[in-house]
C-alpha positions in Angstrom: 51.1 80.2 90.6 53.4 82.5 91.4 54.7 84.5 88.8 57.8 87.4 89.1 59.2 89.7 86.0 63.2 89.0 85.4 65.5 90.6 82.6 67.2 88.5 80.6 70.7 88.6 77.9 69.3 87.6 74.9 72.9 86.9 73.8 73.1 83.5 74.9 75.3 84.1 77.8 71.8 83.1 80.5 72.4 86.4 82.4 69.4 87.6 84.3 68.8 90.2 87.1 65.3 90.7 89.0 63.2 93.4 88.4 64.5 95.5 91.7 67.9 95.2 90.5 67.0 96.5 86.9 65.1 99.2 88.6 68.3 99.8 90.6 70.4 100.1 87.4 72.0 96.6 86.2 70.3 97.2 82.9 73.0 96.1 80.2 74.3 92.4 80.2 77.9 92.5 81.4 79.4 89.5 80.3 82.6 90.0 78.1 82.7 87.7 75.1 78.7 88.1 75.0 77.2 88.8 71.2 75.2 91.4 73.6 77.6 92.7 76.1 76.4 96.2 76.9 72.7 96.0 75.2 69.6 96.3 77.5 68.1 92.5 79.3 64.9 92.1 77.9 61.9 91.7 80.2 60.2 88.1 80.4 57.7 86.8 83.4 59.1 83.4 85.1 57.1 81.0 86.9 58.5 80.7 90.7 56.9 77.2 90.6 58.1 75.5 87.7 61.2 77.4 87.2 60.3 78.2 83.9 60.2 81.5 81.3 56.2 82.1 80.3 54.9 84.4 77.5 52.9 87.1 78.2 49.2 86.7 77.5 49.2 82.6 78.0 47.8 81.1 80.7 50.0 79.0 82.6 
């Protein structure tokens, strides 16, 4: 299992940057029209394998 941090918008828009290009400083979803244009992504852990979002903690 191979498993990789993203951020994620939150704001329904599906934006998402990896975690070298957070690190390099696309922190803020940039979507116009997006309830959370300018508001940090959120950090979630995503599965490589299945393509899929998994919470912290859980075994996968």
């Amino acid at each position: 299992m191979a498993i990789e941090t993203k951020y994620i918008c939150t704001g329904g828009c599906g934006g998402e940057v990896t975690k070298e290009e957070f690190e390099a400083g696309k922190t803020t979803c940039g979507t116009e029209g997006c309830p959370h244009h300018g508001k940090t992504f959120e950090q979630r852990l995503y599965c490589t394998e299945c393509k899929a979002f998994v919470e912290e903690g859980h075994s996968h």
